[in-house]
GUTORGU-391298 format. One record per atom (N, C-alpha, C): residue number from 1; residue in three letters; atom name; x, y, z. Coordinates in steps of 0.05 Angstrom, whole numbers. Layout:
% residues N
R num residu atome   east  north     up
R NUM    ALA    CA      X      Y      Z
...
***
This chain:
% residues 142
R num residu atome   east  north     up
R   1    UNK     N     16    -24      0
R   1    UNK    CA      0      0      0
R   1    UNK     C     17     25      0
R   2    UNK     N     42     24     13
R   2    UNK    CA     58     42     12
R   2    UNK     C     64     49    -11
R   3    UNK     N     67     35    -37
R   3    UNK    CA     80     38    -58
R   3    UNK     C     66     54    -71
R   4    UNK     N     38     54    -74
R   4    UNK    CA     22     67   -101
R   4    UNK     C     18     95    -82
R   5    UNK     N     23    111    -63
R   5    UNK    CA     23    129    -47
R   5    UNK     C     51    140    -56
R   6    UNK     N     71    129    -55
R   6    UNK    CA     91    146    -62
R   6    UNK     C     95    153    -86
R   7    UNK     N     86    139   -110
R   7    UNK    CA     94    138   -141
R   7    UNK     C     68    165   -139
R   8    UNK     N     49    162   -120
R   8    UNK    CA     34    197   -135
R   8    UNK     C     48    216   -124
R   9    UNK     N     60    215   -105
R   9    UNK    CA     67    240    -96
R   9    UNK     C     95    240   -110
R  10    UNK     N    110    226   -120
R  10    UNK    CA    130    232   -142
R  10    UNK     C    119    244   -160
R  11    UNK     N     98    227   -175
R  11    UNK    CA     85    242   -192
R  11    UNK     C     77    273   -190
R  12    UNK     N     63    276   -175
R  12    UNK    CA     59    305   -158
R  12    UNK     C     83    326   -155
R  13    UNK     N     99    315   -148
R  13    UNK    CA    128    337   -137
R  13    UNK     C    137    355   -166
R  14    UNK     N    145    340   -187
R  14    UNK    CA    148    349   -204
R  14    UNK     C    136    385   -213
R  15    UNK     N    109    371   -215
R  15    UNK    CA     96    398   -230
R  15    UNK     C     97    413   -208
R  16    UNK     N    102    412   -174
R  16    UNK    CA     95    439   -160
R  16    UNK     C    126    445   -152
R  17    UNK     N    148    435   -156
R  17    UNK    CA    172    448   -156
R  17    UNK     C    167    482   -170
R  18    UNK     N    183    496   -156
R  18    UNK    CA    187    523   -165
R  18    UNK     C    208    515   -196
R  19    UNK     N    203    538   -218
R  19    UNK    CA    231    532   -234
R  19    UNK     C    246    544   -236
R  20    UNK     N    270    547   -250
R  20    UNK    CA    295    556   -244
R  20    UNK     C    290    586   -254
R  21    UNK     N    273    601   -261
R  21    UNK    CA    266    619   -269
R  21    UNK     C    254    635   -243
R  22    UNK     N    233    614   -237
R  22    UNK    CA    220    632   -212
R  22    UNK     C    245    637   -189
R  23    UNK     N    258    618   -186
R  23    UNK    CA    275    619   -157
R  23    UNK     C    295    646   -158
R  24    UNK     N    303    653   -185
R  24    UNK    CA    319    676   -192
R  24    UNK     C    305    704   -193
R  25    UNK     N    283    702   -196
R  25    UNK    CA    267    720   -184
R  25    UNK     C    256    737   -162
R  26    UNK     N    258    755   -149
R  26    UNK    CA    256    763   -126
R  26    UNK     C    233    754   -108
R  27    UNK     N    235    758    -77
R  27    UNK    CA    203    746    -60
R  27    UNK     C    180    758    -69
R  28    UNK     N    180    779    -84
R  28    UNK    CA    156    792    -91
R  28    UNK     C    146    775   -117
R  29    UNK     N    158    766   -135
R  29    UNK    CA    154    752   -158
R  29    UNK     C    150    730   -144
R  30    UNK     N    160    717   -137
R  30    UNK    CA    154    680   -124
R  30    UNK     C    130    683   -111
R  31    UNK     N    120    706    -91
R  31    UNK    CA    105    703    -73
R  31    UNK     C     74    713   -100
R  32    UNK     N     74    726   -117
R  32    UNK    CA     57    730   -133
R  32    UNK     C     59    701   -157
R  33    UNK     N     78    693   -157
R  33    UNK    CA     75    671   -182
R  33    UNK     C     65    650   -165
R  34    UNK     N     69    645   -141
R  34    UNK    CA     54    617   -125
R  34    UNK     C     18    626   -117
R  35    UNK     N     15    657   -108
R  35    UNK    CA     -6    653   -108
R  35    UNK     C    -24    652   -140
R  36    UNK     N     -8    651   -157
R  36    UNK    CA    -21    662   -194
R  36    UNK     C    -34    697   -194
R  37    UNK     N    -49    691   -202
R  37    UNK    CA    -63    718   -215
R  37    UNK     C    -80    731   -194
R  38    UNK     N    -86    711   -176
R  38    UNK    CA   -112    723   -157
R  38    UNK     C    -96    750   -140
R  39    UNK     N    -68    752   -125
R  39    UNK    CA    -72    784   -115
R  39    UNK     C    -46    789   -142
R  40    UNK     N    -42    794   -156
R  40    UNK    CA    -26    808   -164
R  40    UNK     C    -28    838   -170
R  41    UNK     N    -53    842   -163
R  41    UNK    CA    -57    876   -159
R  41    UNK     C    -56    884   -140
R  42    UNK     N    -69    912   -141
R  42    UNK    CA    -63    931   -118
R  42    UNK     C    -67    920    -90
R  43    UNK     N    -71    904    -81
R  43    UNK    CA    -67    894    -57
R  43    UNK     C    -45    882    -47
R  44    UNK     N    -27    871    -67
R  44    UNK    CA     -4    859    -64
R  44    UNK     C     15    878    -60
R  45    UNK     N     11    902    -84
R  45    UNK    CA     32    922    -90
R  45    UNK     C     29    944    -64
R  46    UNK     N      2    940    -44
R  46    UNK    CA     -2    959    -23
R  46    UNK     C     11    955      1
R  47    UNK     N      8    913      0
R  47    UNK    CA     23    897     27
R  47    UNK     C     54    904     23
R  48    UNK     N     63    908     -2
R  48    UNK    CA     92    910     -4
R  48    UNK     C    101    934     -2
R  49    UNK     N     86    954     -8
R  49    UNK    CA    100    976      4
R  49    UNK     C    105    988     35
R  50    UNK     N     84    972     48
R  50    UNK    CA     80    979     75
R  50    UNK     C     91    955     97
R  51    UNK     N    105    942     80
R  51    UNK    CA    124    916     84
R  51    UNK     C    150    937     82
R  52    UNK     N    153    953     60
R  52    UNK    CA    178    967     50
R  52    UNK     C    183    987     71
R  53    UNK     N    160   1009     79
R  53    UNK    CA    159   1030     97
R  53    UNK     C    167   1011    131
R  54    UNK     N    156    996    139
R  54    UNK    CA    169    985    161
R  54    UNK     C    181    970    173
R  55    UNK     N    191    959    145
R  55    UNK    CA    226    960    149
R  55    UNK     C    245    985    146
R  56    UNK     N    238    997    137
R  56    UNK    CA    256   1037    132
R  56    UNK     C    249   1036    163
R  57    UNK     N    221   1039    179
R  57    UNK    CA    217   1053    194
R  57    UNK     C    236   1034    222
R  58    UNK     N    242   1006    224
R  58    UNK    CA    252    993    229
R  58    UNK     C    282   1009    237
R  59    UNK     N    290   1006    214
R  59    UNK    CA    324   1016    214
R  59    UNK     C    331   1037    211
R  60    UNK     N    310   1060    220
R  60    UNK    CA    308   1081    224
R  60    UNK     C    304   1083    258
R  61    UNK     N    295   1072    258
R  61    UNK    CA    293   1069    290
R  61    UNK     C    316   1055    304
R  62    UNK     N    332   1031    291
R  62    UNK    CA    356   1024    305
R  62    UNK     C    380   1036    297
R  63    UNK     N    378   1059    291
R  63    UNK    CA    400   1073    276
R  63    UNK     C    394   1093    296
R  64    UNK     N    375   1102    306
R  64    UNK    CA    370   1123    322
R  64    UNK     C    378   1118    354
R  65    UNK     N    373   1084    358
R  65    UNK    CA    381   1067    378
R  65    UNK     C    408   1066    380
R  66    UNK     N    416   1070    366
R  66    UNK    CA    450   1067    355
R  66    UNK     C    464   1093    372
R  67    UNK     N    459   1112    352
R  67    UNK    CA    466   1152    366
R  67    UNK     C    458   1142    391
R  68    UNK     N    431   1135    411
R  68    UNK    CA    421   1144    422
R  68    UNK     C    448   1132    449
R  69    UNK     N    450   1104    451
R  69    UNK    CA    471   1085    462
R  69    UNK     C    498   1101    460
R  70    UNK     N    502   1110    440
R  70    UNK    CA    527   1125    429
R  70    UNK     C    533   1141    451
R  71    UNK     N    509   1155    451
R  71    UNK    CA    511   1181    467
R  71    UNK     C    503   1172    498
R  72    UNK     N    493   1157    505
R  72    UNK    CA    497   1146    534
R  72    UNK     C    523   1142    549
R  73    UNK     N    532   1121    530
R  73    UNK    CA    561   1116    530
R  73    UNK     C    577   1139    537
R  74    UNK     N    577   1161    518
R  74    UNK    CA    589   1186    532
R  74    UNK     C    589   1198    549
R  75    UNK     N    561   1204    563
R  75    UNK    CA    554   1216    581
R  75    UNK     C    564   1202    609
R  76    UNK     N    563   1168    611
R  76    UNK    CA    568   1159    629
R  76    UNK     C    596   1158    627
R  77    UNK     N    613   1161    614
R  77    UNK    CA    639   1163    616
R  77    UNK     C    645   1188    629
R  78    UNK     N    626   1216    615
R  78    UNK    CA    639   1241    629
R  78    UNK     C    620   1228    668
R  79    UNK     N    609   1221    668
R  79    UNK    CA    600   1224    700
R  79    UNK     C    617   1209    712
R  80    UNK     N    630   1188    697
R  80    UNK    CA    654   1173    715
R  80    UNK     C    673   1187    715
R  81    UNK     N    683   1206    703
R  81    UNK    CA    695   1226    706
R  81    UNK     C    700   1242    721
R  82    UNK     N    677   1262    725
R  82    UNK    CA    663   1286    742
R  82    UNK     C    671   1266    772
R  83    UNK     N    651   1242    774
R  83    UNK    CA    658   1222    804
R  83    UNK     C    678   1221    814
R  84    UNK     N    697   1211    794
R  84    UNK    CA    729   1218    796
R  84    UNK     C    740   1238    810
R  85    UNK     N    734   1260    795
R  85    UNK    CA    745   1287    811
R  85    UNK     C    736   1295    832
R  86    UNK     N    706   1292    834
R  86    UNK    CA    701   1297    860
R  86    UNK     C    713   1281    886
R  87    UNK     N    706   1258    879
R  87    UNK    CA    734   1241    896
R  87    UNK     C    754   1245    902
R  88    UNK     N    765   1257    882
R  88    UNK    CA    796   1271    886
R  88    UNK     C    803   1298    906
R  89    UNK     N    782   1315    895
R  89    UNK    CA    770   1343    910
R  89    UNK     C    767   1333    938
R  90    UNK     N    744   1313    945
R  90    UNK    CA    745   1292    974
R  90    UNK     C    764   1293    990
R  91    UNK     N    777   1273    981
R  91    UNK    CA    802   1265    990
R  91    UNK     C    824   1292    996
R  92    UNK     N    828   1311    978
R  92    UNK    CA    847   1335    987
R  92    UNK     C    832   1357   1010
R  93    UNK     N    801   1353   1005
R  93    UNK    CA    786   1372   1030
R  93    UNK     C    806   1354   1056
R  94    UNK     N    801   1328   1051
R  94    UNK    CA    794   1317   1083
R  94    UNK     C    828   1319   1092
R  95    UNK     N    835   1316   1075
R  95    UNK    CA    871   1322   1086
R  95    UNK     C    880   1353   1088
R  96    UNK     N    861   1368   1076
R  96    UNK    CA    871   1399   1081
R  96    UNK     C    865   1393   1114
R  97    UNK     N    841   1394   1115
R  97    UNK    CA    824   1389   1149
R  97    UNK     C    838   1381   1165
R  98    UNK     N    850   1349   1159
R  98    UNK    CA    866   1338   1177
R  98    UNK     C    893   1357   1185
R  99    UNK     N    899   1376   1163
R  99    UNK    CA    924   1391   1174
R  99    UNK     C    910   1413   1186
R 100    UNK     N    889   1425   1185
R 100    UNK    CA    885   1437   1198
R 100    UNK     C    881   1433   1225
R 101    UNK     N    872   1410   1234
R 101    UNK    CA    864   1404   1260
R 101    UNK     C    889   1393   1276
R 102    UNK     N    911   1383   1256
R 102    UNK    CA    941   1388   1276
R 102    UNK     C    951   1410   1281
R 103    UNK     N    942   1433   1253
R 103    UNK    CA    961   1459   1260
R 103    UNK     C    947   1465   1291
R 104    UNK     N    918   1468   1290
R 104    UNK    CA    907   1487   1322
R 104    UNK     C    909   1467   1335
R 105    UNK     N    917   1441   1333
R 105    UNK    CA    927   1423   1358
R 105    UNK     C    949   1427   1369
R 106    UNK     N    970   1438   1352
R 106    UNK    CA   1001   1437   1357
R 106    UNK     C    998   1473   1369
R 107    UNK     N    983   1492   1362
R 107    UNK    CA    988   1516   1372
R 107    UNK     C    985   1512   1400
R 108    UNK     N    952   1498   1399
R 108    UNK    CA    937   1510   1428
R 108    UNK     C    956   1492   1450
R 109    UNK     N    972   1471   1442
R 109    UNK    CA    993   1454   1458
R 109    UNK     C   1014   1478   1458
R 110    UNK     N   1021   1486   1434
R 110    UNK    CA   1041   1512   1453
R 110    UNK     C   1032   1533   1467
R 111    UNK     N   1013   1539   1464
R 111    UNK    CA   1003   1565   1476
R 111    UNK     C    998   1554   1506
R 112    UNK     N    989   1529   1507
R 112    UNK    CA    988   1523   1540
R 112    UNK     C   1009   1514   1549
R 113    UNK     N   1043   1505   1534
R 113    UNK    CA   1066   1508   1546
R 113    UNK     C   1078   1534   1553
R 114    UNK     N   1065   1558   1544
R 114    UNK    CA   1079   1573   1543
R 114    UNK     C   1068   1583   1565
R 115    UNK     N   1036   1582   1563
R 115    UNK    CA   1033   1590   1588
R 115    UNK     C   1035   1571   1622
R 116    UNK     N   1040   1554   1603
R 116    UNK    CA   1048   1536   1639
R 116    UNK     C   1074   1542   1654
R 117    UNK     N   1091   1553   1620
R 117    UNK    CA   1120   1557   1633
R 117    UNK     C   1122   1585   1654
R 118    UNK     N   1107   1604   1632
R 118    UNK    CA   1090   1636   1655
R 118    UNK     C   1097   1626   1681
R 119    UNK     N   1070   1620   1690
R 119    UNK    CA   1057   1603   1719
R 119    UNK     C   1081   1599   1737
R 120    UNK     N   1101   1578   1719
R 120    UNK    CA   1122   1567   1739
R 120    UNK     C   1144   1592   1752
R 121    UNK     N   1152   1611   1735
R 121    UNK    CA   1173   1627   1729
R 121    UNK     C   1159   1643   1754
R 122    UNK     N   1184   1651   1764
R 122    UNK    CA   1182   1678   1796
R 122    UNK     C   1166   1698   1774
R 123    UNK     N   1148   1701   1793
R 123    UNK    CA   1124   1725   1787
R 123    UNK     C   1140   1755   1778
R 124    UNK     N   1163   1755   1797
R 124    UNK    CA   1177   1788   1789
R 124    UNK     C   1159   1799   1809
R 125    UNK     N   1176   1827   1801
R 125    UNK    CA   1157   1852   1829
R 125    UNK     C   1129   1857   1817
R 126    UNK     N   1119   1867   1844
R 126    UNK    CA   1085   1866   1845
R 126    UNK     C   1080   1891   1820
R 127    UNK     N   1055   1889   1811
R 127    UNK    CA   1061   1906   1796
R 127    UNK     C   1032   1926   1807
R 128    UNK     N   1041   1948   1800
R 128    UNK    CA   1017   1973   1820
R 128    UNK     C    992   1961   1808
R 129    UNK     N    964   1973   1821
R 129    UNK    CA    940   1983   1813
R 129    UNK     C    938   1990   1787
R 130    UNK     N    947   2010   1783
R 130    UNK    CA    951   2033   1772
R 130    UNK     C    950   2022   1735
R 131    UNK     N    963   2002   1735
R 131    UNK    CA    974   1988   1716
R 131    UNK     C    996   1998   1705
R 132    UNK     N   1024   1988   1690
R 132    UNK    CA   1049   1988   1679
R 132    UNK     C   1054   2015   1678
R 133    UNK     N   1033   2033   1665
R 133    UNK    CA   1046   2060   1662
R 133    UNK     C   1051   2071   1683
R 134    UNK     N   1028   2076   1696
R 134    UNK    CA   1031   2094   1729
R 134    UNK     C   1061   2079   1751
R 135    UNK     N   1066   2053   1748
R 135    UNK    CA   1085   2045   1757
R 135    UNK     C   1109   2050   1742
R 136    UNK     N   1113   2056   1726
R 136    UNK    CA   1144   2060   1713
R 136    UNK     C   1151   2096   1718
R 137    UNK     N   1168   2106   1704
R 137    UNK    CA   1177   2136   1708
R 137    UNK     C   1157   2151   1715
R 138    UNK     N   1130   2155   1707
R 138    UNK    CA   1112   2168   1713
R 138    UNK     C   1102   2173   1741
R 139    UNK     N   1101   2145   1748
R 139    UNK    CA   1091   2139   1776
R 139    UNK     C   1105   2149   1798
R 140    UNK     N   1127   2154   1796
R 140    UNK    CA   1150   2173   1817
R 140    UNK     C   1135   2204   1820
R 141    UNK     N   1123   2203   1803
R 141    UNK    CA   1117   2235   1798
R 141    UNK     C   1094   2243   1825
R 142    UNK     N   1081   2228   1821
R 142    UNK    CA   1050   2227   1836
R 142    UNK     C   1052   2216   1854
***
C-alpha cells in the first residue's frame, strides 16, 4: 500500500517544484507567481510597500538606537569622570582638614606650654593698681 502512495506524490512533486526561473526571481515575484493571478494587484503592490515602509521605519529606529547608546556611552563616561574628581577634591578637602586640626592642635599645645612655663617662672615685682604705666617713670611723679 505504501508503494502506489509514493509513485503519486513523485508524480505530484514534479509539476509543484518552483523553476529555475521563478527561484531567480525576487520574493515579490515568487510570492505573486505561487499565489497566480488572484492578488497580483493593488493589494499585493499595497502589502509590499507597507512591508517596504516598516522595514525603513525599522532601521530608522535602530539607527536612532544606535546615536542614542552612542551618546549614553558618553555621558556615562563624562560622570565617571566628574565622580572621579570629586573624589579627588574629597580626598584633598579631608587632608587639608586633617592639617588643619594638627596645626590648632600643635598651637593650642604651645600656647598652653607657654603658658604653663609663665605660671612656673618667679612672678617678678608686684606690679601697681595703677597698671604698667603709672608704675614706671611716671609713677615717681605722683
Amino acid at each position: 500500500m505504501a508503494g502506489p502512495r509514493l509513485g503519486h506524490l513523485t508524480q505530484q512533486a514534479p509539476d509543484q517544484r518552483p523553476s529555475r526561473a521563478t527561484l531567480q526571481q525576487g520574493p515579490e515575484s515568487q510570492v505573486a507567481g505561487t499565489l497566480g493571478d488572484i492578488q497580483t494587484g493593488p493589494a499585493l503592490d499595497q502589502a509590499l510597500r507597507e512591508r517596504d515602509e516598516a522595514i525603513a521605519k525599522k532601521q530608522a529606529v535602530e539607527a536612532e538606537l544606535d546615536t542614542c547608546k552612542a551618546k549614553l556611552r558618553e555621558v556615562e563616561t563624562q560622570l565617571l569622570e566628574v565622580l572621579e574628581e570629586k573624589l579627588r577634591l574629597r580626598q584633598e578637602v579631608e587632608a587639608w582638614e586633617e592639617d588643619m586640626r594638627q596645626l590648632v592642635r600643635q598651637q593650642v599645645q604651645s600656647q598652653l606650654q607657654r603658658e604653663s612655663r609663665d605660671t612656673h617662672k618667679d612672678p617678678g615685682p608686684a606690679r601697681s593698681p595703677q597698671g604698667p604705666f603709672l608704675s614706671g617713670w611716671w609713677g615717681h611723679w605722683w
